[in-house]
N, C-alpha and C positions, 0 to 999 in steps of 0.2 A: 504494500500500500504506500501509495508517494503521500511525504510530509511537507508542510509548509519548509521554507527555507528559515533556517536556523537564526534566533535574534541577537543581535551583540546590546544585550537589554545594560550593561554600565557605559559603554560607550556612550549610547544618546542619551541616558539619563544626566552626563557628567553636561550635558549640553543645557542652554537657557541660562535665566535671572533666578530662579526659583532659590527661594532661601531654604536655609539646612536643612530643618524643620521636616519641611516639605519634599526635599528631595531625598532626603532619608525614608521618608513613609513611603516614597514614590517604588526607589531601591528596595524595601522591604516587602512590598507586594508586585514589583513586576518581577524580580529577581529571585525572590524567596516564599514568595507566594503567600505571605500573609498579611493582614489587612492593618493589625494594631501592634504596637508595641506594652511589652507585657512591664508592668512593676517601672523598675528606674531606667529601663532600657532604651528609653526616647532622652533623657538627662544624661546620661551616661556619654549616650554617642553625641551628643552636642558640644560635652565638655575634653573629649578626646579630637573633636573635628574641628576642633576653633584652635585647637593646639594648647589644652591642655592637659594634665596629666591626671594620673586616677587610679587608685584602689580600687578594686570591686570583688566583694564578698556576697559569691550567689549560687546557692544548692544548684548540683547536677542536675541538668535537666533544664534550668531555668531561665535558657538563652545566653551564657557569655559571652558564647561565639560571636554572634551577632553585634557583641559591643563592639567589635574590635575590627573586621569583617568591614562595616558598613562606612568607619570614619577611616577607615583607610579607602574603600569606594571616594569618597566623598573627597580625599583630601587628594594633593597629586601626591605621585609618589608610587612606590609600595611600601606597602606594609613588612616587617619585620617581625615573626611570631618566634616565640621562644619557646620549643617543643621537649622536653625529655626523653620522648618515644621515638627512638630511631625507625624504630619496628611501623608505627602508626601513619608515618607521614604521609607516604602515597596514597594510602585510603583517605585520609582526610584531604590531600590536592585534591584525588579524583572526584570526592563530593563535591567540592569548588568549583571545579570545571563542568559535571553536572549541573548544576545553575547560570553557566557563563562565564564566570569567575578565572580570570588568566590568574592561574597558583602554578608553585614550582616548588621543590625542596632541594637542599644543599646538606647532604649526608654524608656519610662511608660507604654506602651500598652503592652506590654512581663512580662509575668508569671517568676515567682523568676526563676523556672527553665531553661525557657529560655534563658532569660537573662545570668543566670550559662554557657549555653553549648556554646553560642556565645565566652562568655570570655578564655574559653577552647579552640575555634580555635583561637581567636586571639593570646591565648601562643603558642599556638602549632606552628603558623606560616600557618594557612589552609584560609586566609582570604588576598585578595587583597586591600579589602577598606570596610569599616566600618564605618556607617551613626551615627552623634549624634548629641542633641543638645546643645548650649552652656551653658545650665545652667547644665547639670548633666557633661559634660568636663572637669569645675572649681573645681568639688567636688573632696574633698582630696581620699578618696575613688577610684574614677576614674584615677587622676590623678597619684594613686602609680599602677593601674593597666598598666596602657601605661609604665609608668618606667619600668615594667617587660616586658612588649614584645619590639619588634623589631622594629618599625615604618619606613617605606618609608617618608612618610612625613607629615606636616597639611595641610588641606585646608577648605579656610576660606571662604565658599558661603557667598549671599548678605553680602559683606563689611561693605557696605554703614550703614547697620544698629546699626555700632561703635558710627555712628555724632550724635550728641547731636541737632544738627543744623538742618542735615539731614528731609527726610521727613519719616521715614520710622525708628526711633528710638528704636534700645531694650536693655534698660539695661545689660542684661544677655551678652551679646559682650565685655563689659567693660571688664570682667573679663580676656580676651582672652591674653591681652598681659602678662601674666603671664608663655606665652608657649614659649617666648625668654629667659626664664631666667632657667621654668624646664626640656626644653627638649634644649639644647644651639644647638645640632650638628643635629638636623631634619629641615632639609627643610623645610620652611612656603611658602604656596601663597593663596595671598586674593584676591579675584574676584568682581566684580559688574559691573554691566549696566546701573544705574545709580550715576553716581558723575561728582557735579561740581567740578572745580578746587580749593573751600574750602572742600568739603568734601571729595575730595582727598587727601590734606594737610591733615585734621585732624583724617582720618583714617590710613593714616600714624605712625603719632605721635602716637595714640593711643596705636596701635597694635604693638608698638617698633619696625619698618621697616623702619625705614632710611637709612638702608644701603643696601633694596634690589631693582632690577631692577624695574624700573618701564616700562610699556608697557601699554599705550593707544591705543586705536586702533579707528577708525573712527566709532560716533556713528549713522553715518548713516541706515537704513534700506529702499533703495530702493524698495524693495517690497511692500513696506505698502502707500497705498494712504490716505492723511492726508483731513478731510474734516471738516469744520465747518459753520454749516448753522444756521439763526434764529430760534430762538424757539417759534413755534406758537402753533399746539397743539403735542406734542415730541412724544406722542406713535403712533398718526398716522402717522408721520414720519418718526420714528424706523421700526414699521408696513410696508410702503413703501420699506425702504429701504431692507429689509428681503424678501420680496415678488418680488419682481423686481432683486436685486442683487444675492442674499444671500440665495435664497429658499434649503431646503436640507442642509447648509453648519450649522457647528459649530460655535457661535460665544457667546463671553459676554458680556452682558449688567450691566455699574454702574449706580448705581445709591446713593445720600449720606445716607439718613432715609428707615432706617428696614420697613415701612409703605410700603414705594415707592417700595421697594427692590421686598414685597409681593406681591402688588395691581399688579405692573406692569409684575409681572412672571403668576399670575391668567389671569388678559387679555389680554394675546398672546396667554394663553394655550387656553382661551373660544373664542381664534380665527386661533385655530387650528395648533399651534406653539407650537412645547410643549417646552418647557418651566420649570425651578423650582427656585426657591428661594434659596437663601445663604446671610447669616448674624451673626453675633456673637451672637441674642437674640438667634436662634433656637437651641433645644434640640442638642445637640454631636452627638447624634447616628443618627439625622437628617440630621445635616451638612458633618460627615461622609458618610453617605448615597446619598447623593446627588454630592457630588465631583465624588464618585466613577462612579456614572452613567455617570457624564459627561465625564469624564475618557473613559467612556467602551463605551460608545455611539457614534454613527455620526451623525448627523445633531444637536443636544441636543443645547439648548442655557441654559447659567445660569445667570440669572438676581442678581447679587451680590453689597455687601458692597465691599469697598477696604478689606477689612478684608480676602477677595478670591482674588486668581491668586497669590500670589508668589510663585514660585519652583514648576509653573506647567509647564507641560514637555511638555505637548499636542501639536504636531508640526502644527494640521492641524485646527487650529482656525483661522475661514478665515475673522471674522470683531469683530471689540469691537466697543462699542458703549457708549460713556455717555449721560446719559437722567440730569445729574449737573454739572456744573462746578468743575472741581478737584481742591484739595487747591494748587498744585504746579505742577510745570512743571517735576521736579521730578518723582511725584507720577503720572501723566497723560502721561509721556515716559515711565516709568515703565509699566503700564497698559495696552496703544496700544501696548507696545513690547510685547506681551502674542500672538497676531495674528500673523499669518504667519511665525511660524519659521521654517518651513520646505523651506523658501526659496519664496513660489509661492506667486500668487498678495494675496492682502489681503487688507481691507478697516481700517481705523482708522475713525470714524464721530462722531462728539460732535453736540447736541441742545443744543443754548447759548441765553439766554435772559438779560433781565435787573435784575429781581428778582433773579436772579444768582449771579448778581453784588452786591444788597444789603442784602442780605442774609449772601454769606461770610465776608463783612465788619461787619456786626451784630455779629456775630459766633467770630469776632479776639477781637472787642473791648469789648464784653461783656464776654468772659471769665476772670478768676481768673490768669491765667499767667503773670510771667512775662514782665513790659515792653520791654525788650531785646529778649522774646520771641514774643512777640506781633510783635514789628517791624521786627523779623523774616519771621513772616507769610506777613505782608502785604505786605513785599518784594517779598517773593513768589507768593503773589495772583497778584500782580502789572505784574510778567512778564509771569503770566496765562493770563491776561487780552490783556496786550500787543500783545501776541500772536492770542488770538484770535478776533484781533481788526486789525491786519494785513492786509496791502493791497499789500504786497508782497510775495515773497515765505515762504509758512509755513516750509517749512525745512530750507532753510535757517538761519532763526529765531531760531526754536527748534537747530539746532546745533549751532547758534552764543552763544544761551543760557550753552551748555556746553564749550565753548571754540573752538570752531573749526567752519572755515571760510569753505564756499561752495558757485558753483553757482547755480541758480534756476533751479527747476528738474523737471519741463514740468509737473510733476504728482500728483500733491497739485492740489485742488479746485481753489486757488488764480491765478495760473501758465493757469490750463486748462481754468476759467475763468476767468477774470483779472476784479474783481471787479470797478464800473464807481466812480468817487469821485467827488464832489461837492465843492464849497467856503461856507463853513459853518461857515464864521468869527461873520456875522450878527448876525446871528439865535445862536449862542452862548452868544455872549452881550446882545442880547434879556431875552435870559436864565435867564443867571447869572441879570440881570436887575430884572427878576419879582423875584427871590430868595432872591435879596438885599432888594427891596423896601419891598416886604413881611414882611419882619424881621425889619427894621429899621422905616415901616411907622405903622403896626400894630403889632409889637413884636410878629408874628408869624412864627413859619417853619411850611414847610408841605414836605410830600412825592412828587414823582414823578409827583401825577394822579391831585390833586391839582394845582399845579405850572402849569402842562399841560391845567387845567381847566382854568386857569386866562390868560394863552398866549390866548389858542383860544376866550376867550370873553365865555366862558359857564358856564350858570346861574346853581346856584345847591343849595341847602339849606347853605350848607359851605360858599360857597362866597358870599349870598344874608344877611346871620349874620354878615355877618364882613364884610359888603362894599368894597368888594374886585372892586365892579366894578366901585370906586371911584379914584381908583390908577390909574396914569399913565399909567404904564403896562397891563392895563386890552385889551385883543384884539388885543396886536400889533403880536401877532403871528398866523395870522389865512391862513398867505402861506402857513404852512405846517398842515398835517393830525397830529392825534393824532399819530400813528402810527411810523410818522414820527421823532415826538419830541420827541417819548419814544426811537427810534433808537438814535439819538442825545444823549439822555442824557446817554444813556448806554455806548457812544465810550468818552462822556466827561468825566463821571467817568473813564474809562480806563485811561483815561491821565492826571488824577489829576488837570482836571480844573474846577471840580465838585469834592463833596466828597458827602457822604452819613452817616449820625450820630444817633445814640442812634438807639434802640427797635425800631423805626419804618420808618428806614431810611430816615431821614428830608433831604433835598436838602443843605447845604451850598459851599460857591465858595473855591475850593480846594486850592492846593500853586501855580495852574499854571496860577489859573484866571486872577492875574493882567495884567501882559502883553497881554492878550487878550482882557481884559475891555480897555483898552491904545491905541488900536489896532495898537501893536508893534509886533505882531504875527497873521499870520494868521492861521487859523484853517479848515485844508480839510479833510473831515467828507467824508466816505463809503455809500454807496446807497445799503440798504439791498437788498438782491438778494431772490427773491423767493427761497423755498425750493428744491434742485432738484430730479429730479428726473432718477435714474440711470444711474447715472452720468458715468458710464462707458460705456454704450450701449448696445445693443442688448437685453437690456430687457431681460425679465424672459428667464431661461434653461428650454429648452425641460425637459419634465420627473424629474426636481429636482435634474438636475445632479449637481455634485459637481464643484465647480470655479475651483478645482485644474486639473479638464480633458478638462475646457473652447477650451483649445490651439490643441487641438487633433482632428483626421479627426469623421466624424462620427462613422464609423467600428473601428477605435483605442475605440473609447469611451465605445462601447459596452463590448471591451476585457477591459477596467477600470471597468467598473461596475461587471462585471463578477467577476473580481480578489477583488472587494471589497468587493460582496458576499460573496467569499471564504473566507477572511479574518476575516469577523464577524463571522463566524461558527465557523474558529478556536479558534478566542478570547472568544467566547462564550465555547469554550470545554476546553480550559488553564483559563478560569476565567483573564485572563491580558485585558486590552485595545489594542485597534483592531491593534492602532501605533505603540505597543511592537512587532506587529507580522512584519508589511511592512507599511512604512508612507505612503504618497499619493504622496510623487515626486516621490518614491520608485516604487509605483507603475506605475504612468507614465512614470518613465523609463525602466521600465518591457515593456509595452505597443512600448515605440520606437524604444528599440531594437530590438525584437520580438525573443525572443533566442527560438533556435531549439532542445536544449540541456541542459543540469546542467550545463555545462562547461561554454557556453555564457551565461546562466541566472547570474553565477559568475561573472563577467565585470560589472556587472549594480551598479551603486553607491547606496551603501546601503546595498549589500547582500552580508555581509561575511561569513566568513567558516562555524562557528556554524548553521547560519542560512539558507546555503543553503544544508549543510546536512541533516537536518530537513525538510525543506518545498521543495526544489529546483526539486521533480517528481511532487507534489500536483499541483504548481503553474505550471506546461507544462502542466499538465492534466486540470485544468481551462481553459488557452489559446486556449487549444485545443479543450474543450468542448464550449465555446464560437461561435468560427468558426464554430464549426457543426452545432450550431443552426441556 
């Protein structure tokens, strides 16, 4: 089928009187196909296109790109993006150039020659924005090459990874503030989705921006349901939730050791999940390989290290999952933000147990770092802990944790179930009772399962050597289940009235114990909640359809699945991911409006010029071949 001829939709727009304003909104819906600008994203680009500079703090998902993107459109020049993902670049140019967008990147992966011709358009002025990392940025080399061209402006993805404090640390960043001094009169703006209000200050400092606008925006993402259930056995669980929720849908699974990373991408695959592994042991051309498929694929899960998902673009990852505890709240917002950024629901669910709890304490106190680092982390693991020991709202929590006040949002596990809470003051004195006498009457610690063995009164070869059953404490805890005590001691460490020490986490009474041995506090302890199960309801989709067509009539869903056939044949013939072609709200709103024409398939948010030149008869001819079936 013949297309109209292809539009060069920046070139004429950069044409006229039309003030910023205006020619920004003009760029954002001929180019990118949508109508309004969301939150500070119209303030943002104004303050970056008049040539000034900018902070900006704005959850995944919630258009960064676009701040940086459009005033480099607007400004001459190119633009200068500061990428840490070597791996990511070309999928992000070839987004760009999907839209119009003249982008280039300057990597290690590019032959001398290429590398050559790239530099050539960027003299020439043939280049809107230009991808690099910040270790080849700093090289003197690079840096007399930007001195020769023209620049719109910098821009400085994940920030965050300036803080030294931070979770998410790269050297190579330090270097950046050196772009206030050699380029004085180019616009800078740094972006991130996750900072606290310290690694906000000292990405500041770092990167010489004291004097440019700051702009936070609410790190809310309502779309994402926050869930955290006990850890009994996690991959049947994960399993559950995939099968019931998630069947057909993209999602990622963390997990912390390369082992786990494997085991657990093998049996999903030998139960019919496919599934692959990502980790920093596996060979380059592996890890490369495997991104790209999750890229290009729909339903695909990647069971990964943190070492996967930053600067991935993939808008229709519909759940993340941890099978470990993340070391920070940082790192664990960072991660669920990777789901749902195209807007639609999306799940966020963590498996949390006790061996989570002592495991990380093992991992802080047995490293070689500093102690300023160490109380770093356990900072960090304290308000992981806290969160996931919460009998209130988890959003809530997670934004008190970045600085920002909200009320509870009905759509957390905590809110839909409001977990029940018991007077646990007793059975905590109890605790800490057999932990003290342990140590002070036979100069012994033990782990968890020991301590647990001497509340209940159970005889074992351990306890029967060392007359455990001689102690006081022997048997005064046999109210509660084992089960029960291991809940306890997991929400007591949480709260620092238990601590956990050395290589095999011995039990001692943390800094909060006194007051609660005193019983000058009391202590209300959460009632583990069974695992749930599809917690959203209606259970498994017909056919494996995808969560993102949940909301649509039956016969809408068919013209969805239809259009996403169409769309994997195209990706599969352009070699891009399916999302470069039409994301999935894209296409649900293809599906609601039901346009008659190119002209109405135009109106749908998401289909701008370039792209409905290009696709805008295929996609009527899909719709319409749907219907007839």
């Amino acid at each position: 089928m013949s297309t109209p001829p292809p539009v060069d939709a920046v070139s004429a727009l950069r044409e006229g009187d039309a003030g910023r304003t205006e020619e920004a909104l003009a760029i954002l819906s001929r180019v990118f196909g949508y109508d309004s600008f969301r939150g500070e994203q119209a303030a943002i680009i104004d303050q970056v296109a008049s040539g000034g500079d900018a902070v900006v703090l704005m959850p995944t998902g919630g258009g960064k790109s676009l701040c940086y993107q459009i005033p480099a459109l607007l400004r001459e020049g190119t633009g200068i993006v500061v990428s840490p993902l070597i791996a990511l670049m070309a999928d992000q140019v070839a987004a760009l150039e999907a839209v119009g967008i003249r982008a280039a990147y300057l990597n290690s992966t590019l032959e001398m020659h290429e590398a050559q011709a790239v530099e050539q358009q960027l003299l020439a002025g043939e280049l809107d924005l230009l991808y690099m990392a910040p270790e080849r940025l700093v090289l003197p080399r690079t840096v007399q090459l930007l001195q020769r061209a023209q620049l719109a402006l910098f821009a400085i993805d994940e920030a965050h990874c300036v803080s030294q404090w931070g979770h998410d640390f790269r050297p190579d960043y330090l270097g950046l503030s050196m772009l206030a001094d050699a380029f004085p009169g180019v616009p800078r703006i740094a972006l991130t989705a996750t900072a606290t209000e310290a690694t906000h200050r000292e990405l500041t400092e770092r990167l010489q921006m004291q004097q440019a606008r700051h702009f936070v925006s609410s790190f809310d993402r309502p779309n994402i349901q926050y869930r955290i259930e006990p850890k009994a056995s996690p991959r049947e669980q994960l399993l559950r939730l995939i099968t019931a929720e998630h069947e057909g849908d993209s999602g990622i699974v963390y997990c912390l050791s390369r082992k786990s990373v494997e085991t657990t991408a093998q049996w999903l695959a030998d139960r019919g999940i496919p599934a692959l592994p990502y980790h920093a042991g596996l060979p380059p051309e592996v890890r490369q390989d495997h991104q790209e498929r999750f890229l290009r694929a729909d339903g695909l899960i990647m069971v990964a290290t943190i070492a996967f998902g930053m600067g991935i673009d993939k808008p229709d990852v519909r759940f993340v999952a941890h099978l470990d505890l993340p070391k920070s709240i940082e790192g664990y917002y960072q991660e669920t933000g990777r789901a749902g950024r195209d807007g639609l629901p999306s799940t966020a669910w963590m498996a949390y147990g006790l061996g989570d709890v002592v495991s990380q304490r093992k991992f802080i106190e047995g490293g070689e770092s500093s102690e300023q680092f160490k109380r770093n982390a356990r900072s960090h693991l304290d308000a992981m802990l806290a969160l996931c020991e919460t009998v209130d709202c988890r959003r809530v929590q997670l934004l008190r944790y970045f600085g920002q006040d909200s009320s509870p949002c009905g759509n957390c596990d905590t809110c839909l179930n409001p977990p029940q809470t018991w007077d646990a003051t007793v059975a905590a004195q109890k605790l800490l009772s057999a932990v003290i006498r342990l140590d002070r009457e036979r100069g012994q610690r033990f782990g968890s399962g020991q301590v647990v063995d001497v509340l209940l009164g159970r005889e074992s070869e351990r306890s029967l050597a060392s007359r455990h059953h001689e102690l006081s404490v022997w048997g005064i805890g046999e109210e509660l289940s084992e089960k029960e005590w291991r809940t306890a001691i997991r929400q007591l460490l949480a709260r620092g009235i238990l601590e956990a020490e050395g290589d095999y986490g011995v039990l001692v009474p943390g800094p909060q114990a006194g007051p609660v041995l005193r019983s000058e506090e009391t202590v209300q302890l959460a009632v583990d909640r069974a695992p749930q199960r599809g917690a959203r309801g209606g259970g498994r989709r017909a056919g494996g359809a995808s969560r993102a067509a949940e909301t649509l009539e039956p016969a809408q869903r068919e013209r969805f699945e239809a259009l996403r056939a169409w769309r994997t044949s195209v990706a599969k013939e352009k070699q891009i991911p399916p999302y470069m072609v039409f994301s999935d709200a894209t296409l649900v709103g293809i599906v609601e409006t039901a346009p008659q024409s190119v002209q109405q398939l135009g109106t749908v948010s998401g289909v701008g010029a370039k792209k409905l030149a290009e696709y805008g008869e295929d996609v009527l001819e899909a719709l319409s071949g749907s219907d007839a079936g």
